[in-house]
N, C-alpha and C positions, 0 to 999 in steps of 0.2 A: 552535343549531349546524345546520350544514348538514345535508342528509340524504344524498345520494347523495358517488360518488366524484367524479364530473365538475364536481360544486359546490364540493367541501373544495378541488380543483386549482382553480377559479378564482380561488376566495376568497381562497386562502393566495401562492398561487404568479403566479397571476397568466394560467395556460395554459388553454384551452378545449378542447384535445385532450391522450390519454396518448400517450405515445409504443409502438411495437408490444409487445406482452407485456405492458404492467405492469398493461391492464385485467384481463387473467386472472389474474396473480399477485394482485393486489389481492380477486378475487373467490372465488379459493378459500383467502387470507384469510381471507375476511370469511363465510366457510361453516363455517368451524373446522379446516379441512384444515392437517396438517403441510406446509410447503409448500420446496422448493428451487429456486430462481431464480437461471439461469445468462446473466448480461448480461453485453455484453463492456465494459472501462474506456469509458466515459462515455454508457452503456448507461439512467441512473435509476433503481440499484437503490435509494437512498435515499429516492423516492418513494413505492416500492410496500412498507414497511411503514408513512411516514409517514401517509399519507393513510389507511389501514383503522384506525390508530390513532387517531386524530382520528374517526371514525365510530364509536368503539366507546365503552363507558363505561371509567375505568379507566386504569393507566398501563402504557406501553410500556418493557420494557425491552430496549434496546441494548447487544449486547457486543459490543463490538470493541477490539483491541490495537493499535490506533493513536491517539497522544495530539493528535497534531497535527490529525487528522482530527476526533475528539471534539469537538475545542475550537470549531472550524471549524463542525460540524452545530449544535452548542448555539447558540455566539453567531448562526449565520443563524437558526436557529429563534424563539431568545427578539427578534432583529429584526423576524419575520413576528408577531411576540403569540402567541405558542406557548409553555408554560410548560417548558421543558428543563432538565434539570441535569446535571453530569456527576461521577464517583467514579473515578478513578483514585490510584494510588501518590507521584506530585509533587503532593500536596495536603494542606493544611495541616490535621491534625484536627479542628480545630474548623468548617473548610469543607466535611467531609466531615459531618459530624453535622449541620449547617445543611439540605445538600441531601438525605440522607438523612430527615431529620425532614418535609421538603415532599415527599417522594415518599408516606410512614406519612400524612398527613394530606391528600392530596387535590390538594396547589395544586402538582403538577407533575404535567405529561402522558406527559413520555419520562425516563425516565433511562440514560443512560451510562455502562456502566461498562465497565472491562477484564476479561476471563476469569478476573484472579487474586482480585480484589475479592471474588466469589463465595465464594471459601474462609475471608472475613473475618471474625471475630465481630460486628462491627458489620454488615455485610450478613445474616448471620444469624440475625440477633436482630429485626429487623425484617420481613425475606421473608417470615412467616407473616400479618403482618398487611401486605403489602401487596395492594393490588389490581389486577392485572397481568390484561390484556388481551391480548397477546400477547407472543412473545419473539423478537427479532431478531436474528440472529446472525452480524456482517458479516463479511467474510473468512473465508467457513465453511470454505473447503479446507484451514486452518490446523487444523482437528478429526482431518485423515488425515496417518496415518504416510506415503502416499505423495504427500502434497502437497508441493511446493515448500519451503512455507513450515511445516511441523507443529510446534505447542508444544504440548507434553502441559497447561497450565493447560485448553486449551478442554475438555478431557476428561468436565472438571469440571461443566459446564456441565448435560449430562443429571439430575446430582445434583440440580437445584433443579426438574424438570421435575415430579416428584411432589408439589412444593408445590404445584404449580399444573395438575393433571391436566385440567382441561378446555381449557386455553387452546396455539392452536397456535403452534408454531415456523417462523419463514420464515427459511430462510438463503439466504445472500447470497453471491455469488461471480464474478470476472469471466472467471477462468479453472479450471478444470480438466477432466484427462482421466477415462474414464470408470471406472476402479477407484476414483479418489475420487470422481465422485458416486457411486457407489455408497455408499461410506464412509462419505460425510456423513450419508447421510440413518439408517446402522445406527447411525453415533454419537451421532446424536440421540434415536434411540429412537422415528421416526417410526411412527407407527401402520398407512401404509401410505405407498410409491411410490408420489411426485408429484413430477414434475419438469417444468419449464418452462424450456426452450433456447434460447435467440435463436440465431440461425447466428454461426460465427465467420469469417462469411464479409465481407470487407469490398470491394464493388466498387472504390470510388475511392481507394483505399490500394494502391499500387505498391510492394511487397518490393525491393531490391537491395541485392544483396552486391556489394561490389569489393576484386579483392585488389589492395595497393599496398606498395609502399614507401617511398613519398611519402606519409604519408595525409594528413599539414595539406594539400597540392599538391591532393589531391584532394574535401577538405572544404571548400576554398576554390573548387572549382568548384560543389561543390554548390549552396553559398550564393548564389555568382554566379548560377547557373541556373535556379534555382528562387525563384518570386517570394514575399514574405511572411516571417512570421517561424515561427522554430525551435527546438527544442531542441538543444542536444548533450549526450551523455551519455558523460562517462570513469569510470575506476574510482575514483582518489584523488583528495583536496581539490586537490594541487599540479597536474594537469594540466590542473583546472578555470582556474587563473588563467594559465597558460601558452597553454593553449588560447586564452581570451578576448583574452590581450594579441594574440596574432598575427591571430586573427582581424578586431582594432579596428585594428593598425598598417595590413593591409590593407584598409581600408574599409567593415568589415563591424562596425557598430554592437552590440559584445557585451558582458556582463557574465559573472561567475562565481559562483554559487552551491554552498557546501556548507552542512554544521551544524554547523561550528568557527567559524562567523563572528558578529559581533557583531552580535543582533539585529534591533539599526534599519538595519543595513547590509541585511541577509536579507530583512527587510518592504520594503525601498527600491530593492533589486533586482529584488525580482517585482514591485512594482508599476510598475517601467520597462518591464519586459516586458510586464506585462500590457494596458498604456496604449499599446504600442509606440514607446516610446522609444527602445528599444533592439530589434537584431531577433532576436537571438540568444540565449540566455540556457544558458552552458558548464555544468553540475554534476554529481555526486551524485548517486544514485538517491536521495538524499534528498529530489530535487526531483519532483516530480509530484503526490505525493499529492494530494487535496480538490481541485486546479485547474481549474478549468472552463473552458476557455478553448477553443471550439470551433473556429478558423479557425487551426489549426497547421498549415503546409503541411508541415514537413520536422520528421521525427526521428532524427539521426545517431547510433549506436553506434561511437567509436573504441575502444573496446575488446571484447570478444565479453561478451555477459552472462550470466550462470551457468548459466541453461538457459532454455529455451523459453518455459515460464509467464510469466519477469518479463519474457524479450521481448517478448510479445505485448503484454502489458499495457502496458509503457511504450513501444512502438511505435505501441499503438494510440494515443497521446494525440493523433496526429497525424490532421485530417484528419475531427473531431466534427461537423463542418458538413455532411458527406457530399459536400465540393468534394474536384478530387482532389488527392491530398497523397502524399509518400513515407516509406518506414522505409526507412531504409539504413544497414547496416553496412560501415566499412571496415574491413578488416582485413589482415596478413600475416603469415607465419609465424610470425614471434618472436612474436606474440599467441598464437599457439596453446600456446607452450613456456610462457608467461606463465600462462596459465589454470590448467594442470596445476600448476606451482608454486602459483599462490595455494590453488587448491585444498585442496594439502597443509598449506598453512601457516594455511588456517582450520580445520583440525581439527587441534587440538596431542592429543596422546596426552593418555589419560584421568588418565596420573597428573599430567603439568601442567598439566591442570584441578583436580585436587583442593588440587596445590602454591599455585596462585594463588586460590582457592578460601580454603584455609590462612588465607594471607596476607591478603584481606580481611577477614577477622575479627578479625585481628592488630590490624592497621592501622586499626578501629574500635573498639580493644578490648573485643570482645565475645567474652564466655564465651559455651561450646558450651549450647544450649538457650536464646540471648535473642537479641534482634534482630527477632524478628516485627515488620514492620510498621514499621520505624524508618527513615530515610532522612537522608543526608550529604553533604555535598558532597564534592563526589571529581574528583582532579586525577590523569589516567590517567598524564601525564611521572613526577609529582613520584610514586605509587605507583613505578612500574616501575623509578625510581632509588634509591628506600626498600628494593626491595626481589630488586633487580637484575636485574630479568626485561625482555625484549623488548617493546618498545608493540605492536608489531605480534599477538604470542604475550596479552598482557594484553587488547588489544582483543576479539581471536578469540575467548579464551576468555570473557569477558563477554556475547560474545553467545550463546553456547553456554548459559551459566547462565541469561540472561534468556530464550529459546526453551526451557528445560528447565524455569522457574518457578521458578529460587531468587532471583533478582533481579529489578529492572529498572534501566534508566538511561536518567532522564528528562532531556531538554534542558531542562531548566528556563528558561533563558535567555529562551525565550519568554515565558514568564509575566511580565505587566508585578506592580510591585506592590497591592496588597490592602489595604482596610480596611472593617472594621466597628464601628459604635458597642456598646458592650457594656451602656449604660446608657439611661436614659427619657432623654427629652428635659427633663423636670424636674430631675431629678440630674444631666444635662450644664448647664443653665443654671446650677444652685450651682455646679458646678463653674467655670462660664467665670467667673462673679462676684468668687470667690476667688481666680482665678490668672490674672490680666491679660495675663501672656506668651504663654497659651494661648489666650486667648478668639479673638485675631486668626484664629488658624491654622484655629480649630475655625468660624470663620465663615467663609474661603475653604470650608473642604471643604464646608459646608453651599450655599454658592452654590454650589459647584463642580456637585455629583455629589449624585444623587437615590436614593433607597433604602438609603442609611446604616446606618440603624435595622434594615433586616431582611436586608441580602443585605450579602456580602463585594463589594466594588464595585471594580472595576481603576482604581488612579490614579496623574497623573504627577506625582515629588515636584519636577521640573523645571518644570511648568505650576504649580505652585501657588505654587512659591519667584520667579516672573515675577509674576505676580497680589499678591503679597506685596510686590514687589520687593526684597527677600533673597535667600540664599544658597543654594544646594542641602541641604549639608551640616546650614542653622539648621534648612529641613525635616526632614531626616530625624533630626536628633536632636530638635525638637520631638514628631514621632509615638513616636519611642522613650520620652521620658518619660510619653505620655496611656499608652501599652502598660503603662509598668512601675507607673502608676497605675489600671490597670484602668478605663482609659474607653475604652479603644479598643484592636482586635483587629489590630496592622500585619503584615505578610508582606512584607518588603522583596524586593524581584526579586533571583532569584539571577542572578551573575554565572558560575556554572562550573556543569555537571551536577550532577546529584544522584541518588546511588544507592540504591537500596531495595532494603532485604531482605523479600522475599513471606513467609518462614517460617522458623522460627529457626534460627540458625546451626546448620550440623550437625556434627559428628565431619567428618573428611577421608574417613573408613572408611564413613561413613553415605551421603556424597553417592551419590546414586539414578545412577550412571552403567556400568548394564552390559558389558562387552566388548564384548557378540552385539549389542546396542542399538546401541552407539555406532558401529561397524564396519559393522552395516544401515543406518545413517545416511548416513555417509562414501562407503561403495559406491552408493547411490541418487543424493548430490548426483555422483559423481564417472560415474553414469552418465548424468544429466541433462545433465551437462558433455559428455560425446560426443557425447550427439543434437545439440547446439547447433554442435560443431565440425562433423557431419556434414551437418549444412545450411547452413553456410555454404561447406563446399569439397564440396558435391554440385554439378553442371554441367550435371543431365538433368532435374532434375525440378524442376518447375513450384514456386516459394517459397510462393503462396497454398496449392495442393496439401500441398505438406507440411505445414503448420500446419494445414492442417483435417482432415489423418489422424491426427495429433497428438494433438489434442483427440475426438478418433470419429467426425469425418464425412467417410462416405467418398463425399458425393455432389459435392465440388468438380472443377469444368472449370478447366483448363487460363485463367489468368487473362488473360492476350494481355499482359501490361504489364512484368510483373518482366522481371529482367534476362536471367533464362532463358529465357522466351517473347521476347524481343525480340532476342536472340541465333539462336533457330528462325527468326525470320520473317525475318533479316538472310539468314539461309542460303540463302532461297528457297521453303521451305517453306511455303505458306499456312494458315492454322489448320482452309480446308473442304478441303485438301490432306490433310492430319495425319488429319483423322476422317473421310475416306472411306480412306484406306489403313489404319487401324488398328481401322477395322469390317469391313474387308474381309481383313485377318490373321486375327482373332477368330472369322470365319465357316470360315475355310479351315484352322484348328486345331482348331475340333469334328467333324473328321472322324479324323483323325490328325496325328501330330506332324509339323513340316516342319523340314529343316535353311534358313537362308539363299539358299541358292543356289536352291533350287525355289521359297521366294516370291518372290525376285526375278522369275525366271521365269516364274510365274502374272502376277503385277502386273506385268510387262513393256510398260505404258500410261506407268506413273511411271517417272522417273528411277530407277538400281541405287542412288545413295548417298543420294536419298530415303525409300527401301523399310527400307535399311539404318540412319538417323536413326529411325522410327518405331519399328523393331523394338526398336530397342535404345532406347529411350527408353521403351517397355514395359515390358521387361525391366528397368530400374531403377526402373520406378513397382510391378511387381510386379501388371501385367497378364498377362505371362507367363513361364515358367522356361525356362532353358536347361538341357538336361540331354544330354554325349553328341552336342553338337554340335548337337542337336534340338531346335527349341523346343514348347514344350505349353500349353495352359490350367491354371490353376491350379487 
């Protein structure tokens, strides 16, 4: 194996240089240092614990709560010859004890799990004897009550840190403000304060906001105007296709993506996009995750996003080539009445979480103290008319359970299906001998697909029943009888979600959901939701500015590009206009306070309604206060 980090990146990845920070992240790493790494969306946080893990002896474990992402890092890894596995809730027990057994025994390097796995008996029971090298903790701002995104499962996390006391934690993160880093690193239990920042400063990313009433009128000029392809981002599945149709009537080559679509549609979509088939690609914040796709010129919000954090991050998507690109939101007022509504209605009161709650357990007939660990498939319509409650109040509160750790609900969909031999290859050959029907099938798979015998291997019963030339259907009822004869382990692909219970059912009385908790919740997302309304109908201050006060830096200029600074320079105002009159306020305030009318008349060089744009373009950045008619230093 290689020795240095500049070696495991060429080897594996292919690069001769890191990208800025990940050599330091990587090196205090590789020192033993607890470590927290703040990159922004498409920043290589993925890198900087791969690569020290690969340098080190030992396996790395990854936690993270995104399945789609998991699936994503494993399969590029085991692509690069990197031994990966991954352990989450949509996995079939016996896949989980497969890749669990190769982590206990050597022949995997990373493993994958979700935050809730931790709490598992089967994670458990093995953690003492594995041999963990470091621990990686992606989406760490999910660890803080005051992050965006908090699920009490990461909490958990600390608990296995004493398994493994010498080995450091690096968490990973693309955004947060500075109470949660702070937070991350006491949630981890770091041994000392270590943080490593990239700026969230982005030069060639141009911020604009436009209020409209027209906003397809004015997404369609965007598209016009702006060369290359883009994201658009709405709230629901339906405005995704609405959007795309009118987008493609007018010329503008788009598709629509959510996670109600039918797989091969979803892989067929983004690989139009990604190939640029298409230039536009409508959906879902479902959309963006794992995407690496650096030459996105434009990312449009037509509806406002829940707060800051997810803007930044799926704003950033645009614009990874460091060419320049835009983030722009259209909005208009009824958006804003919109927000506050959705708002409300994604926190249903505590006791119609418990009612539906209730009602899940019902509807799996599971008695109070079973369910650990068990997962179904689950139709959100056909519950909610079972059980007469609102999809919209049943979605909500689903996700409430799955962020609080009594669920999850896996897309399963994605998951192609699964097989493993559960026999020698001796006692499969009696068997093909004896049963002529089968032998045919059991020799496609064998030509098919390689590793049979020791890994659960993804296959298609539509490729094999071609190769056959047969039926779909002979397939899959062929693999169902080698199953119910015990030669072989199938996992047929689900066609609908699949829900899992983390921990067993509880009482409706037991569910862990405080008033004070729930209500610090609701107040936080609902104040997150102002600062977002408040920078999109702010008109003074600088949109780069805002986002890097945001997040704690308060060293951002004035970016010259949004639509606020190009609004200033339309006025007349030059930008060495702006910072000689507003060092020259600054200077003429640390004597005493001046009302308007006397700077004008000191600065009586500049125009009065220049003097008067600066000052007050201050005073809303909170360079200086008006107090009494008088302005001051703060």
């Amino acid at each position: 194996m290689s020795s240095t980090p500049t070696e495991i990146l060429l080897k594996y990845w292919g690069y001769n240089s890191f990208r800025p920070l990940q050599m330091e992240i990587i090196q205090s790493v590789l020192e033993g240092k607890d470590t927290l790494a703040l990159l922004p969306t498409g920043g290589g946080k993925s890198i900087c614990f791969q690569v020290p893990a690969l340098l080190m002896d030992g396996l790395c474990l990854v936690i993270t709560p995104l399945v789609a992402l998991m699936n994503d890092q494993v399969e590029n890894l085991q692509k690069r010859g990197i031994p990966a596995v991954e352990v989450h809730s949509g996995m079939h027990a016996r896949e989980i004890a497969l890749a669990i057994e190769k982590c206990a025994d050597g022949r995997a390097k990373f493993l994958y799990l979700s935050p809730e796995r931790i709490d598992t008996s089967s994670f458990k029971e093995v953690a003492p004897f594995l041999k963990v090298n470091m621990i990686a903790v992606d989406e760490a701002h999910c660890i803080s009550q005051w992050g965006y995104d908090f699920r009490p499962p990461y909490l958990r996390i600390a608990d296995i840190r004493p398994l493994f006391p010498t080995v450091p934690v690096l968490a990973l993160t693309a955004t947060a403000v500075l109470k949660v880093v702070d937070d991350i690193q006491q949630k981890l239990l770091f041994q000392k304060k270590n943080v490593f920042r990239k700026s969230f400063n982005r030069d060639n990313l141009a911020y604009v906001v436009n209020k409209e009433e027209d906003k397809y009128r004015k997404l369609l000029r965007v598209c016009n105007g702006v060369k290359g392809i883009g994201i658009v981002y709405v709230r629901n599945r339906r405005l995704t296709k609405e959007t795309a149709e009118y987008l493609s009537r007018n010329g503008i080559p788009a598709g629509f993506y959510h996670a109600g679509l039918d797989p091969a549609i979803r892989t067929a979509r983004q690989r139009d996009w990604m190939s640029e088939k298409i230039r536009v690609i409508v959906a879902t914040n479902a959309f963006g995750m794992g995407i690496d796709k650096p030459n996105v010129r434009f990312v449009v919000h037509l509806d406002l996003p829940e707060n800051l954090e997810a803007y930044f991050q799926e704003a950033g998507r645009a614009g990874r080539d460091e060419k320049k690109s835009y983030a722009v939101i259209i909005y208009n007022e009824s958006d804003i009445l919109d927000a506050r509504h959705y708002l409300e209605m994604a926190w249903p009161e505590p006791d119609v979480i418990r009612q539906v709650y209730q009602a899940l357990g019902n509807y799996f007939q599971l008695p109070v103290g079973s369910g650990r660990d068990m997962s179904f498939d689950f139709e959100l319509e056909q519950f909610s008319v079972n059980y007469n409650f609102k999809p919209v109040t049943v979605f909500n509160v689903l996700k409430i359970l799955e962020r609080e750790g009594f669920i999850t609900l896996s897309d399963a969909i994605n998951e192609p299906s699964k097989a493993l031999f559960l026999t020698s290859r001796d006692e499969l050959y009696k068997y093909q001998v004896e049963n002529h029907e089968a032998d045919r099938l059991i020799k496609v798979l064998l030509r098919s697909y390689s590793g049979l015998f020791t890994d659960f291997v993804k296959i298609h019963e539509h490729e094999i029943a071609r190769r056959m030339g047969a039926e779909w259907e002979f397939v899959d009822h062929q693999l169902n009888i080698l199953k119910k004869a015990g030669i072989i382990e199938y996992i047929r692909q689900k066609k609908i979600p699949q829900l899992s219970f983390i921990c067993e059912r509880l009482a409706p009385e037991d569910l862990g959901l405080s008033q004070t908790y729930y209500f610090d919740r609701k107040n936080e997302a609902a104040a997150k939701l102002e600062l977002i309304i408040q920078y999109v109908t702010s008109t003074d201050k600088c949109r780069n500015i805002s986002l890097l006060e945001y997040f704690g830096d308060k060293t951002g200029r004035n970016c010259g590009v949004c639509d606020i600074c190009l609004e200033r320079k339309r006025s007349g105002l030059t930008d060495e206009e702006f910072t000689e009159i507003s060092l020259q306020i600054l200077d003429l305030l640390v004597g005493s306070p001046m009302n308007i009318g006397n700077l004008v008349k000191v600065l009586s060089k500049y125009r009065e309604e220049k003097v008067v744009q600066v000052v007050r373009w201050m005073a809303d950045n909170d360079q200086v206060v008006a107090k009494d008619g008088y302005f001051m230093l703060i």
